[in-house]
PDB file of N, CA, C and O in Angstrom, chain B, residues numbered from 101:
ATOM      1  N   UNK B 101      14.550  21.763 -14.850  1.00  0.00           N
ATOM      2  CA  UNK B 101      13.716  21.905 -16.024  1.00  0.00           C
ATOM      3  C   UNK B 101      13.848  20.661 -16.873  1.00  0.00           C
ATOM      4  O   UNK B 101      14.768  19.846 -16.807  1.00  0.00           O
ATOM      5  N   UNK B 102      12.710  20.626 -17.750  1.00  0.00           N
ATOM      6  CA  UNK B 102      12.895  19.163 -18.298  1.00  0.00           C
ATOM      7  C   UNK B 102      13.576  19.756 -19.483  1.00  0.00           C
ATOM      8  O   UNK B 102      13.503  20.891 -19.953  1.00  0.00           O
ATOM      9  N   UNK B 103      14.584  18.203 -20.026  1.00  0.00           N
ATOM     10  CA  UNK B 103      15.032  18.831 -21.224  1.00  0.00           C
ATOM     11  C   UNK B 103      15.215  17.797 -22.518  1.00  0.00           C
ATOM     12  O   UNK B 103      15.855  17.910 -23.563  1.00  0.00           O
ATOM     13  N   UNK B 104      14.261  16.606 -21.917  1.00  0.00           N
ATOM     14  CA  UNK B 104      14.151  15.784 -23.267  1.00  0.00           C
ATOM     15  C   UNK B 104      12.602  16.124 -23.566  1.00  0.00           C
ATOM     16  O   UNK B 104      11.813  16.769 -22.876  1.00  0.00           O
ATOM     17  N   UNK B 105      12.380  15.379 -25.024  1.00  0.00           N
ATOM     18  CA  UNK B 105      10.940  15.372 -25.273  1.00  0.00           C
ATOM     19  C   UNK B 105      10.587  13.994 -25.837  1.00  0.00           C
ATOM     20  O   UNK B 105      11.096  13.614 -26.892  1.00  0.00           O
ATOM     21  N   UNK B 106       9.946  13.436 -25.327  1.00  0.00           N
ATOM     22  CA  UNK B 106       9.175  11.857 -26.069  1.00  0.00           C
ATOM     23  C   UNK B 106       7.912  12.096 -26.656  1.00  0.00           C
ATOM     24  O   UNK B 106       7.228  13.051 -26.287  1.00  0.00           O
ATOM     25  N   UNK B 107       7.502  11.227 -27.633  1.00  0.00           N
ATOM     26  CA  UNK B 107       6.008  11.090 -28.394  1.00  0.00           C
ATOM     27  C   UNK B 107       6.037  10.112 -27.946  1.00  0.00           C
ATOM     28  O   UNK B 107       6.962   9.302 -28.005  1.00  0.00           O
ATOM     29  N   UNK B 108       4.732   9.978 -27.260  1.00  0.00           N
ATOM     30  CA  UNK B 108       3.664   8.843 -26.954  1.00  0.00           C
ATOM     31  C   UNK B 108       2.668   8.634 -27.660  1.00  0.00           C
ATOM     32  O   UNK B 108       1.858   9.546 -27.824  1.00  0.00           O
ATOM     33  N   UNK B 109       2.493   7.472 -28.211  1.00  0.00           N
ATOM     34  CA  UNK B 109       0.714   7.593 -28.588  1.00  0.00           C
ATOM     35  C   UNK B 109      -0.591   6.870 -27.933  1.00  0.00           C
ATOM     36  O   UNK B 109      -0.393   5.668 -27.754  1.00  0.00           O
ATOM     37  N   UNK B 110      -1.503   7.194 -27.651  1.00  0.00           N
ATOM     38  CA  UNK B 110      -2.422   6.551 -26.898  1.00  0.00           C
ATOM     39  C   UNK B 110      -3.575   6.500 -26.940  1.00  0.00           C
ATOM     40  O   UNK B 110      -3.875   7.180 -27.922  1.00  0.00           O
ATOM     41  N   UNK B 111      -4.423   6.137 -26.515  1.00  0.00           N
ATOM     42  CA  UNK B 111      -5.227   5.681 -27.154  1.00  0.00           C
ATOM     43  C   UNK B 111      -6.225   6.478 -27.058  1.00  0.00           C
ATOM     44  O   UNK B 111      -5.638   7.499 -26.702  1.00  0.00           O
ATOM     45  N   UNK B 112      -7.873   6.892 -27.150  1.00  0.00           N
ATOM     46  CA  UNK B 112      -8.352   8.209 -26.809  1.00  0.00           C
ATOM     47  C   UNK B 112      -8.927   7.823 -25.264  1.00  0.00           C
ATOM     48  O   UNK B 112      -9.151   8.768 -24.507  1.00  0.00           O
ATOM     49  N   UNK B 113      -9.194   6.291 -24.738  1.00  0.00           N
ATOM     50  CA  UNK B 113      -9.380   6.267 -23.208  1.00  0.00           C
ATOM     51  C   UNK B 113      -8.332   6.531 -22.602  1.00  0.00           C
ATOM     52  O   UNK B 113      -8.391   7.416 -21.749  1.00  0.00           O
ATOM     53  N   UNK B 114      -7.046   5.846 -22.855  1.00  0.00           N
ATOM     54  CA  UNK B 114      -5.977   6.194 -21.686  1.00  0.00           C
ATOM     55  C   UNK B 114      -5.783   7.497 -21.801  1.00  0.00           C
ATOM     56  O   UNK B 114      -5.773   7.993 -20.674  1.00  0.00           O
ATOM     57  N   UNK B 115      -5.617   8.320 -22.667  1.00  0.00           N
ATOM     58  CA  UNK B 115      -5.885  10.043 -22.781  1.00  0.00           C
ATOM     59  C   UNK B 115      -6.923  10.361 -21.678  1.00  0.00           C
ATOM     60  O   UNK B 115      -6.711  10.859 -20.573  1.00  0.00           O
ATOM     61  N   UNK B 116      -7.914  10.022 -22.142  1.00  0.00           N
ATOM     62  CA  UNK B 116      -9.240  10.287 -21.017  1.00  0.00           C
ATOM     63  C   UNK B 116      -8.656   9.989 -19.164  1.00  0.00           C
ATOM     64  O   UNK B 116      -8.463  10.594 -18.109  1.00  0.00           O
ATOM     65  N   UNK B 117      -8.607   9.041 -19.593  1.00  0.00           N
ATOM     66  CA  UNK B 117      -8.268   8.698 -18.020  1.00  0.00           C
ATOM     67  C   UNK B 117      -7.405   9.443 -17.911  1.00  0.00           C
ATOM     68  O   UNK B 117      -7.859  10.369 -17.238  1.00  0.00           O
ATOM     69  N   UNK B 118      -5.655   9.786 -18.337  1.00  0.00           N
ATOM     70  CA  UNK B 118      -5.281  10.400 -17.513  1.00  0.00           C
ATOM     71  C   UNK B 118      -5.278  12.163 -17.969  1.00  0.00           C
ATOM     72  O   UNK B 118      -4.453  12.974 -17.551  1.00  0.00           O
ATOM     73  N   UNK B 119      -6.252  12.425 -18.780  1.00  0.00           N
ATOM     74  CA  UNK B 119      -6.433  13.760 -18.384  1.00  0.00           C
ATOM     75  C   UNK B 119      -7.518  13.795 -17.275  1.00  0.00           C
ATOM     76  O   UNK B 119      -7.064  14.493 -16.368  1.00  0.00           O
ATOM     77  N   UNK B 120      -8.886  13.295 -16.924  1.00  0.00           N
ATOM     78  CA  UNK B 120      -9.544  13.177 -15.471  1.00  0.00           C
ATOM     79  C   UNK B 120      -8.698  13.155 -14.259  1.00  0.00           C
ATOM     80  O   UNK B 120      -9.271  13.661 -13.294  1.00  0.00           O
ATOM     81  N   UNK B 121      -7.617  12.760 -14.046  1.00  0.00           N
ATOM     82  CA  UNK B 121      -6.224  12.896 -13.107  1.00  0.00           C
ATOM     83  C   UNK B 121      -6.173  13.911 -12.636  1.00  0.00           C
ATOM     84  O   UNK B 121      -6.482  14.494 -11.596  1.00  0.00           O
ATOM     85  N   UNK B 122      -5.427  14.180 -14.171  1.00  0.00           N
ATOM     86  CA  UNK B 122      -4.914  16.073 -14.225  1.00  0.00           C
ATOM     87  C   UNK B 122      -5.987  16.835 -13.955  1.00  0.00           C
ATOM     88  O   UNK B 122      -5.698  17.168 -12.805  1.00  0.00           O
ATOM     89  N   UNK B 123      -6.937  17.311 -14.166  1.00  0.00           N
ATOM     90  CA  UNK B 123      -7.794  18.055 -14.290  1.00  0.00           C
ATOM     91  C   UNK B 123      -8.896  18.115 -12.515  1.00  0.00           C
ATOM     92  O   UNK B 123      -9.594  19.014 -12.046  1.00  0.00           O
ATOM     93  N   UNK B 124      -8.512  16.506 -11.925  1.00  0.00           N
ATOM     94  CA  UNK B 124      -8.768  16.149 -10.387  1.00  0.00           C
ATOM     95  C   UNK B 124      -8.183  17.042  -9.591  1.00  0.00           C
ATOM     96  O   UNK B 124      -8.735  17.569  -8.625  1.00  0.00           O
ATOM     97  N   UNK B 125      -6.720  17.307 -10.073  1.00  0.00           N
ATOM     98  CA  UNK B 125      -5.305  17.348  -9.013  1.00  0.00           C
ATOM     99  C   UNK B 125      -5.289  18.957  -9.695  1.00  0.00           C
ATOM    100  O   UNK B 125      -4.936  19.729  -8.803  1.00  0.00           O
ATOM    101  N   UNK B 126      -5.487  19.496 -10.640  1.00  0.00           N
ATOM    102  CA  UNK B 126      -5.103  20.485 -10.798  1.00  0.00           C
ATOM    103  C   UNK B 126      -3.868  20.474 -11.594  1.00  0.00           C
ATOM    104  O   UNK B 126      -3.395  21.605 -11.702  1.00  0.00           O
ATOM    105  N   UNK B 127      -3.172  19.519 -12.208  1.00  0.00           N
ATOM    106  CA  UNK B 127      -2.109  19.362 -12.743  1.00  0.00           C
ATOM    107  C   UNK B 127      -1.947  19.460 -14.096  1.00  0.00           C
ATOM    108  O   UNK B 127      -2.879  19.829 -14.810  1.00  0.00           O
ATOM    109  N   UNK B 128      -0.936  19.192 -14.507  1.00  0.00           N
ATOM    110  CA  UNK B 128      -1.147  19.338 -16.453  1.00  0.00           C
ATOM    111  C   UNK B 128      -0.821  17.688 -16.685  1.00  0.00           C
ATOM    112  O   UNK B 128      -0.309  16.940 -15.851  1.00  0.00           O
ATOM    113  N   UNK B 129      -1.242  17.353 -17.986  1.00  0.00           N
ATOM    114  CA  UNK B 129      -1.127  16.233 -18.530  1.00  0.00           C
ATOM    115  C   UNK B 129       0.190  15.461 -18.520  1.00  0.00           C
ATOM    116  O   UNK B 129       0.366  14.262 -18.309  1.00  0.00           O
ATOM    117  N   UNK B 130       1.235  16.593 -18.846  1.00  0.00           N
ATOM    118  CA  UNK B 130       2.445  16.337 -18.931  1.00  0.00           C
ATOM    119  C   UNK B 130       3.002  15.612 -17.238  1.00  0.00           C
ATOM    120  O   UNK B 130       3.633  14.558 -17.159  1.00  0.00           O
ATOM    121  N   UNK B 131       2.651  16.336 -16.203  1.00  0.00           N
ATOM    122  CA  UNK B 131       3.160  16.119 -14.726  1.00  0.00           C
ATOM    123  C   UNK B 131       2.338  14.861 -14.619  1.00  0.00           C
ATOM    124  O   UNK B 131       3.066  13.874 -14.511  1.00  0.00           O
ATOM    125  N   UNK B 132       1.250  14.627 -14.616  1.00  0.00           N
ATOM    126  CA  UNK B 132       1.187  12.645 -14.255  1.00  0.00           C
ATOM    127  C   UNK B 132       2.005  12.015 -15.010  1.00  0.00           C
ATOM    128  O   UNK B 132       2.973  11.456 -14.493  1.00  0.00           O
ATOM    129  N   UNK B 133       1.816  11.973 -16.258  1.00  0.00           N
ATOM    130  CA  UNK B 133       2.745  11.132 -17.171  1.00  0.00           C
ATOM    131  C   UNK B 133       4.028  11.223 -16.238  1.00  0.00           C
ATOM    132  O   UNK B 133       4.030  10.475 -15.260  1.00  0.00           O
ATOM    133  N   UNK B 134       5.054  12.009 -16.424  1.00  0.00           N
ATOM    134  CA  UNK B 134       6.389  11.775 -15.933  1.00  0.00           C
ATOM    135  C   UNK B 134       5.765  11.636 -14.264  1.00  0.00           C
ATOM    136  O   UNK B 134       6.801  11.227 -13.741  1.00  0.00           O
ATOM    137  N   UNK B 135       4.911  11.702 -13.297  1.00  0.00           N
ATOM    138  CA  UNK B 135       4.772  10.835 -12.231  1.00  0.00           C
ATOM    139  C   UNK B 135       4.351   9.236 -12.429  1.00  0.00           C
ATOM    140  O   UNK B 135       4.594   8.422 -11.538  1.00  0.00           O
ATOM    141  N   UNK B 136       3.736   8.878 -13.602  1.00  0.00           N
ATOM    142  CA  UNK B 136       3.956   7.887 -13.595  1.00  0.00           C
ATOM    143  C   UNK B 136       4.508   6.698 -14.312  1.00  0.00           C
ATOM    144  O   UNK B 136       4.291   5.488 -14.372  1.00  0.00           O
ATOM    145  N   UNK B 137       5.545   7.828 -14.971  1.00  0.00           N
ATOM    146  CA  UNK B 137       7.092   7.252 -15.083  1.00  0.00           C
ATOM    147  C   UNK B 137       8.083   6.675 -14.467  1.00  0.00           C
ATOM    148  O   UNK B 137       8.849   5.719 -14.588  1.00  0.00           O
ATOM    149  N   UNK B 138       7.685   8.088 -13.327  1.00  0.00           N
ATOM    150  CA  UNK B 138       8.604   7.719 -12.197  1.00  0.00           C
ATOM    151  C   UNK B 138       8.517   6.433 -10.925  1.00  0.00           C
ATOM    152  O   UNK B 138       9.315   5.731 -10.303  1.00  0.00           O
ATOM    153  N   UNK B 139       6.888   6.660 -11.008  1.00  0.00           N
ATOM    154  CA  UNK B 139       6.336   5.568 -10.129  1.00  0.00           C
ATOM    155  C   UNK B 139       6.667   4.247 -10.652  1.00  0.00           C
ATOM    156  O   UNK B 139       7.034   3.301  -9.956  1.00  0.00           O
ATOM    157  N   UNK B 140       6.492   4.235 -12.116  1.00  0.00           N
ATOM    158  CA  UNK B 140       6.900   2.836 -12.912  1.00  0.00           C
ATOM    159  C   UNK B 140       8.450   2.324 -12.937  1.00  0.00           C
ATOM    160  O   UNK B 140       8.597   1.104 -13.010  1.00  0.00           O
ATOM    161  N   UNK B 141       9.373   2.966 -12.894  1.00  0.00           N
ATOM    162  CA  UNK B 141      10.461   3.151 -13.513  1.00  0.00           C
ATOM    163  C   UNK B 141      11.334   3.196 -12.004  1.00  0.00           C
ATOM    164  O   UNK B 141      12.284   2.414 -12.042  1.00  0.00           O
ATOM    165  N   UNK B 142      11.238   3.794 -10.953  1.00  0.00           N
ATOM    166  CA  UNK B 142      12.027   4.064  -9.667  1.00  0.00           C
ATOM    167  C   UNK B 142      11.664   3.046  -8.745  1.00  0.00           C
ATOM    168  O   UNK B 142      10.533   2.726  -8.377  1.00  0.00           O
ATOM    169  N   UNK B 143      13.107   2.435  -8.318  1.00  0.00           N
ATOM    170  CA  UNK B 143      12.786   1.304  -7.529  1.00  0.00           C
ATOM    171  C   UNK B 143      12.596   1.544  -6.279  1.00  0.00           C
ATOM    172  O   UNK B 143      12.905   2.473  -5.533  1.00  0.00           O
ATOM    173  N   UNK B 144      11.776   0.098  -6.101  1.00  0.00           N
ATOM    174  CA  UNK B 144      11.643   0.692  -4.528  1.00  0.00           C
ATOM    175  C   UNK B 144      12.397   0.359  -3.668  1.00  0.00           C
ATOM    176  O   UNK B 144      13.450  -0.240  -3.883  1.00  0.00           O
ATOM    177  N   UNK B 145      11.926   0.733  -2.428  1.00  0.00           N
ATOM    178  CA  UNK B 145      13.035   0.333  -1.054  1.00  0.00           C
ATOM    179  C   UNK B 145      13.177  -1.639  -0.832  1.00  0.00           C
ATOM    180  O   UNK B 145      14.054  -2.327  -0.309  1.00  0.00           O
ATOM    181  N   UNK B 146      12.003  -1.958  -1.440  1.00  0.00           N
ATOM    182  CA  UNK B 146      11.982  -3.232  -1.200  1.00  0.00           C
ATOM    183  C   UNK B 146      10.913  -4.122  -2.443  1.00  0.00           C
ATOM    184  O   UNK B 146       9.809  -3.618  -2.649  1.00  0.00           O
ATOM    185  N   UNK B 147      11.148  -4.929  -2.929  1.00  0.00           N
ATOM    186  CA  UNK B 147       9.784  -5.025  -3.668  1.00  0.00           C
ATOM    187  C   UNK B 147       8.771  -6.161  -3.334  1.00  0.00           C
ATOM    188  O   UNK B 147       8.973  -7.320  -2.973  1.00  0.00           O
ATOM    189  N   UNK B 148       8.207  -5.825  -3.448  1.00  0.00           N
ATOM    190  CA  UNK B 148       6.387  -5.939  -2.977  1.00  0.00           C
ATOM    191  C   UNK B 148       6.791  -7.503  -2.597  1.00  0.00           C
ATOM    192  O   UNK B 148       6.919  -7.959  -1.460  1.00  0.00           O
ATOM    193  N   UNK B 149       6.966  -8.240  -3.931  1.00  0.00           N
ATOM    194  CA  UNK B 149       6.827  -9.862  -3.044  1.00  0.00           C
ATOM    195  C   UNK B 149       7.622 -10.154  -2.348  1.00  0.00           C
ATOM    196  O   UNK B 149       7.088 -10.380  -1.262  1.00  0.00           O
ATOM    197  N   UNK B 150       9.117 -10.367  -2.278  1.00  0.00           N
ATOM    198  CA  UNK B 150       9.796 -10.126  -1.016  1.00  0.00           C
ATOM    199  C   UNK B 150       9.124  -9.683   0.511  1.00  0.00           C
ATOM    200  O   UNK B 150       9.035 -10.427   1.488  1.00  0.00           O
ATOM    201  N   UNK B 151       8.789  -8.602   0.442  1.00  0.00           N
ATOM    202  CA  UNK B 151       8.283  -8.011   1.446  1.00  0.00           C
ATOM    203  C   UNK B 151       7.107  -9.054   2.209  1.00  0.00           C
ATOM    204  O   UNK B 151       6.927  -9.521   3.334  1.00  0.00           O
ATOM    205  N   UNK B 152       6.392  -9.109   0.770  1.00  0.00           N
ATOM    206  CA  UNK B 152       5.101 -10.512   1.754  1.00  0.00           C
ATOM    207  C   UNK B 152       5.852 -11.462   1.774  1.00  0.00           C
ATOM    208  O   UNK B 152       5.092 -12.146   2.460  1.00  0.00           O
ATOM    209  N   UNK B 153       6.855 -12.232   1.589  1.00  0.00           N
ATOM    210  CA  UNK B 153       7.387 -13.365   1.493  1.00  0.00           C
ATOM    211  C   UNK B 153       8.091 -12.978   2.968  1.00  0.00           C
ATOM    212  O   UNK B 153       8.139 -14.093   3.489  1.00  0.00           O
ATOM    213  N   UNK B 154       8.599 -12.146   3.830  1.00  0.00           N
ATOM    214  CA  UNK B 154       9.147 -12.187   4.244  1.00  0.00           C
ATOM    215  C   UNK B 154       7.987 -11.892   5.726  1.00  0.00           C
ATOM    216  O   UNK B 154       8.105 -12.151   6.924  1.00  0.00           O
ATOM    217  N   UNK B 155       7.133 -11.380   5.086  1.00  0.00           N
ATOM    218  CA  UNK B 155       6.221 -11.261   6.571  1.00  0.00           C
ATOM    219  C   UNK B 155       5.526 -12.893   6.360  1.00  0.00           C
ATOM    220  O   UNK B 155       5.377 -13.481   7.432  1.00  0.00           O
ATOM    221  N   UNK B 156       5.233 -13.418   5.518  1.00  0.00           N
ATOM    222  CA  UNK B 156       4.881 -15.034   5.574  1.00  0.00           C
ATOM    223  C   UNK B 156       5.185 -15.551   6.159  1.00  0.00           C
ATOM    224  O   UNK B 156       4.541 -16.424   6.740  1.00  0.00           O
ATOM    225  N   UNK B 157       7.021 -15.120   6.409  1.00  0.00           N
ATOM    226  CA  UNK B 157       7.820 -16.496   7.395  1.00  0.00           C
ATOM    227  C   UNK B 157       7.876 -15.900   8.262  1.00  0.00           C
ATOM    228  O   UNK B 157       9.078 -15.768   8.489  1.00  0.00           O
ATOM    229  N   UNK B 158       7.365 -15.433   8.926  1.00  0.00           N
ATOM    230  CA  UNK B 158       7.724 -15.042  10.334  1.00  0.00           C
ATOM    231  C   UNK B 158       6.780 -16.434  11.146  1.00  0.00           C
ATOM    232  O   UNK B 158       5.921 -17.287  10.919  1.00  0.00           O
ATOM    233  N   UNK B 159       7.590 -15.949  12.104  1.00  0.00           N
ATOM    234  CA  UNK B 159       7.539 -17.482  12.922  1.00  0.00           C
ATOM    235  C   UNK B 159       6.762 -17.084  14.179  1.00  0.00           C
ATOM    236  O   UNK B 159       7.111 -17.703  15.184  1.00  0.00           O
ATOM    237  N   UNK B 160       5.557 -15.976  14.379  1.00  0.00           N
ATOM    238  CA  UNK B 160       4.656 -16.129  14.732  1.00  0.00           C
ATOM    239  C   UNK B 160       3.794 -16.551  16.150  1.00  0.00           C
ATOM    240  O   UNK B 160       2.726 -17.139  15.979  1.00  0.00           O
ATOM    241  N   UNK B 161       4.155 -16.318  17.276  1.00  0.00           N
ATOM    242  CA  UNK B 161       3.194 -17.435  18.193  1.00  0.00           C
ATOM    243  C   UNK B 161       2.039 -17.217  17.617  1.00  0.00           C
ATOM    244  O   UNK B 161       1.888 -16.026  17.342  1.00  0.00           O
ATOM    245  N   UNK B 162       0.584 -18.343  17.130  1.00  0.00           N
ATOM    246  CA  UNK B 162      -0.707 -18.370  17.187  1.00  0.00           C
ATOM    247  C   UNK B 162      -1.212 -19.730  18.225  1.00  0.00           C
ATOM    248  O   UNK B 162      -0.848 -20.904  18.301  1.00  0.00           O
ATOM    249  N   UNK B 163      -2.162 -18.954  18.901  1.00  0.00           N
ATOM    250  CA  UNK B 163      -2.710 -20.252  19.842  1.00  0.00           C
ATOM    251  C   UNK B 163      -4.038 -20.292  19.320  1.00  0.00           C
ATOM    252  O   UNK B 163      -4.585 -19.476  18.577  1.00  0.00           O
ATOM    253  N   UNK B 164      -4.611 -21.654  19.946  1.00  0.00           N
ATOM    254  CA  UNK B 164      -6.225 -21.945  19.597  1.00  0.00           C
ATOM    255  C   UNK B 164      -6.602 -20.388  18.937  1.00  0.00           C
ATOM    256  O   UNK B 164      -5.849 -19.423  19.068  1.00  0.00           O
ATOM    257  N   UNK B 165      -7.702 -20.352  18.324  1.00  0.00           N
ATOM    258  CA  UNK B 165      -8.604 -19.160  17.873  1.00  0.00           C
ATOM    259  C   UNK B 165      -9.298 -19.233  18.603  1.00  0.00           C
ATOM    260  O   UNK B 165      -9.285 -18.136  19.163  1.00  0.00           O
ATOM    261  N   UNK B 166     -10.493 -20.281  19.377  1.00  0.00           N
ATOM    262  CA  UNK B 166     -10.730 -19.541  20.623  1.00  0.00           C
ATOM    263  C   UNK B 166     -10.479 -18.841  21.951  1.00  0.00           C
ATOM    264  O   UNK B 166     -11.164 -18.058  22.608  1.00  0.00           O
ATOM    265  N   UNK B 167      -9.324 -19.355  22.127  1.00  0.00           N
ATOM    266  CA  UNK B 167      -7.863 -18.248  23.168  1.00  0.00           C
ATOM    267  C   UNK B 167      -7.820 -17.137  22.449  1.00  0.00           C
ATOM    268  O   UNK B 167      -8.391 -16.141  22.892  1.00  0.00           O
ATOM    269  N   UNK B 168      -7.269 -17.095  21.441  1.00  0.00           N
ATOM    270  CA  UNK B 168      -7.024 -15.963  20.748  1.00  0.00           C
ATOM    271  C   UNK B 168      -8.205 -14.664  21.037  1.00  0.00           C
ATOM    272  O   UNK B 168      -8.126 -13.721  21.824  1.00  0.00           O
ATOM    273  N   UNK B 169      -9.269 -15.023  20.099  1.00  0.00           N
ATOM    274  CA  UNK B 169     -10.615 -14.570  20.457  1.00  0.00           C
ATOM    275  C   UNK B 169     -11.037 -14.129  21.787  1.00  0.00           C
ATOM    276  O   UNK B 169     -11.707 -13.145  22.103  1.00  0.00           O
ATOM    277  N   UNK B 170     -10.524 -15.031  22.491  1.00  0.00           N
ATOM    278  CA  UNK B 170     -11.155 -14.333  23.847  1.00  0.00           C
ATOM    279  C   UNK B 170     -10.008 -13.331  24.316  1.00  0.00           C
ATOM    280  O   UNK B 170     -10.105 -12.132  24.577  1.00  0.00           O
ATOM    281  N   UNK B 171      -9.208 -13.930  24.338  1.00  0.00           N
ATOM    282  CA  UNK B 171      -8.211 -12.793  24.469  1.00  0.00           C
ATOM    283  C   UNK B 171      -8.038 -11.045  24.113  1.00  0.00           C
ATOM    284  O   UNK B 171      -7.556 -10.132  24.782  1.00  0.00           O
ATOM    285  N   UNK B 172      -8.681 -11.079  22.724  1.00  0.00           N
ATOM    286  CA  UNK B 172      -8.672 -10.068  22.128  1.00  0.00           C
ATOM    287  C   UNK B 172     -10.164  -9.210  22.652  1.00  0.00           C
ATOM    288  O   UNK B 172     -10.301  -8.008  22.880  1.00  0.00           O
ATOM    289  N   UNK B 173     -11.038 -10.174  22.726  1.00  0.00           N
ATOM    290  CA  UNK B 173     -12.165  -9.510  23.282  1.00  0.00           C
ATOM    291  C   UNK B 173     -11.797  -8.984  24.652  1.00  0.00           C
ATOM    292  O   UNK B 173     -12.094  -7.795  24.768  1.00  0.00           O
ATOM    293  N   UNK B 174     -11.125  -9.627  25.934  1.00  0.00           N
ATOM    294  CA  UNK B 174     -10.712  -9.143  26.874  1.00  0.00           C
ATOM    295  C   UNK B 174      -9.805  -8.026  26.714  1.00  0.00           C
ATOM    296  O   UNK B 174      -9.617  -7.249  27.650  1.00  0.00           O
ATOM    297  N   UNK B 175      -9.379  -7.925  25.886  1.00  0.00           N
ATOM    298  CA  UNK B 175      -8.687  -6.965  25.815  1.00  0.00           C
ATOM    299  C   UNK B 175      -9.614  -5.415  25.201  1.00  0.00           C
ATOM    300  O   UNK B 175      -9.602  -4.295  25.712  1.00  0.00           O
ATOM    301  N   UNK B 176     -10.106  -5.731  24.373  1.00  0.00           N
ATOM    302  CA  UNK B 176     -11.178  -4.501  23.706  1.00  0.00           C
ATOM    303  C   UNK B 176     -11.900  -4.236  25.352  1.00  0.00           C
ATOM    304  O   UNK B 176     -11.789  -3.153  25.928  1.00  0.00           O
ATOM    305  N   UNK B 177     -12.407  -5.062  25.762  1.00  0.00           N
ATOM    306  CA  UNK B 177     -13.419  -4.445  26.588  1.00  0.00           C
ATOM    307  C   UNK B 177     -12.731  -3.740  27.956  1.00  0.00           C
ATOM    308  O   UNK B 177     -13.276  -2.824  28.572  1.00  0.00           O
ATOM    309  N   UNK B 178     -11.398  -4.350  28.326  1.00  0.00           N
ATOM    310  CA  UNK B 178     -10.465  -3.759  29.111  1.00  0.00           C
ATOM    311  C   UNK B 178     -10.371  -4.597  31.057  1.00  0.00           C
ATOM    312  O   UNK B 178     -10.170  -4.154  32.188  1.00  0.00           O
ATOM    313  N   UNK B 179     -10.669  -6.022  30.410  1.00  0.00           N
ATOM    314  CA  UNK B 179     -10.894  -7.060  31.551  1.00  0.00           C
ATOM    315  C   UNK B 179      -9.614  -7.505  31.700  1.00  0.00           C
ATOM    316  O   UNK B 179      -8.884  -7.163  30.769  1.00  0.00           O
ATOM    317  N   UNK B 180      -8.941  -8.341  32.803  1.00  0.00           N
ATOM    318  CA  UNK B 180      -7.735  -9.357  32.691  1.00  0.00           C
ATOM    319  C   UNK B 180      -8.847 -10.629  32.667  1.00  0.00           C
ATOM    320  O   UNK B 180     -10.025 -10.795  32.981  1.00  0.00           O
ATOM    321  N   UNK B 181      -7.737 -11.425  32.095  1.00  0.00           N
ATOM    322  CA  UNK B 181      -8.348 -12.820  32.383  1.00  0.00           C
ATOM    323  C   UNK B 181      -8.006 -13.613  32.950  1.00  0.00           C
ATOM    324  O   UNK B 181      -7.354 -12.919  33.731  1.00  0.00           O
ATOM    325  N   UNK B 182      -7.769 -15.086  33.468  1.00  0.00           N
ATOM    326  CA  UNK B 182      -7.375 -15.470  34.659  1.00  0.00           C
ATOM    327  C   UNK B 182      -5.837 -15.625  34.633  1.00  0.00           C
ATOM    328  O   UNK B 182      -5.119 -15.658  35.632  1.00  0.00           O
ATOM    329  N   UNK B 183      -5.383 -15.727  33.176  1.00  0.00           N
ATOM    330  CA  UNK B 183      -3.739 -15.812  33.486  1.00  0.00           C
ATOM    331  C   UNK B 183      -3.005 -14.245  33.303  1.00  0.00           C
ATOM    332  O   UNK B 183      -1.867 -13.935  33.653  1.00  0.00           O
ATOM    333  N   UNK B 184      -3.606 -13.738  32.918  1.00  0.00           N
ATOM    334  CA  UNK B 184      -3.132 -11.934  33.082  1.00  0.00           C
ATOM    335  C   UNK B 184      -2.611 -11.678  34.115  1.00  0.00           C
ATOM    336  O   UNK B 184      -2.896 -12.428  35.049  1.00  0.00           O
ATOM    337  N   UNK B 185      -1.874 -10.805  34.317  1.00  0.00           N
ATOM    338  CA  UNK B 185      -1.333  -9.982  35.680  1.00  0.00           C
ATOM    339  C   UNK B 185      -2.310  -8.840  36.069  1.00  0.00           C
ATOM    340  O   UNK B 185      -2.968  -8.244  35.216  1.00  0.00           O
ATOM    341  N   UNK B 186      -2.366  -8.598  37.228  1.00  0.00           N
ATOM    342  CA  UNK B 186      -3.131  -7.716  37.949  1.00  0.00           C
ATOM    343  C   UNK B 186      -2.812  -6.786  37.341  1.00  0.00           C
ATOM    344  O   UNK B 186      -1.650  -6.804  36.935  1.00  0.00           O
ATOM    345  N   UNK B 187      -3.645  -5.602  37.009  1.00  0.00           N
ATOM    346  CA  UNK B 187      -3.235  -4.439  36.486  1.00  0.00           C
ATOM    347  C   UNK B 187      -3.767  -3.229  37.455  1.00  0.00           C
ATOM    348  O   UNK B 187      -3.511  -2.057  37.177  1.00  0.00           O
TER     349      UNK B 187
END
């Protein structure tokens, strides 16, 4: 059960907006707010730029884009191509 209480004040759109939420979801005014408290406030497993920073460096094979391309098309359509293995 909750057992603090805060005053917020806001403005009459951000009211709007997040009563349209509540009223979407079936929820009360009070339950987004503390969800997006929590969403604001609880860290995550990793944070966001890290995460792209870390898929950035990956080290990747890319060949020509037209290899690539054909490749991928051979593959959608379900062909080998001449350096493929017999399937």
């Amino acid at each position: 059960m909750h057992s603090e209480r805060t005053q917020v004040l806001l403005t009459p759109a951000q009211r709007e907006r997040l009563q349209r939420i509540a009223s979407r979801e079936g929820r009360s005014l009070g339950a987004v707010i503390r969800d997006a408290v929590d969403a604001y406030t609880l860290p995550r497993a990793r944070p966001r730029g890290e995460a792209l920073q870390s898929l950035f460096a990956q080290n990747a094979p890319v060949d020509d884009w037209t290899v690539m391309k054909a490749e991928i098309e051979r593959g959608a359509l379900g062909r080998a191509g001449p350096d493929d293995p017999v399937r």
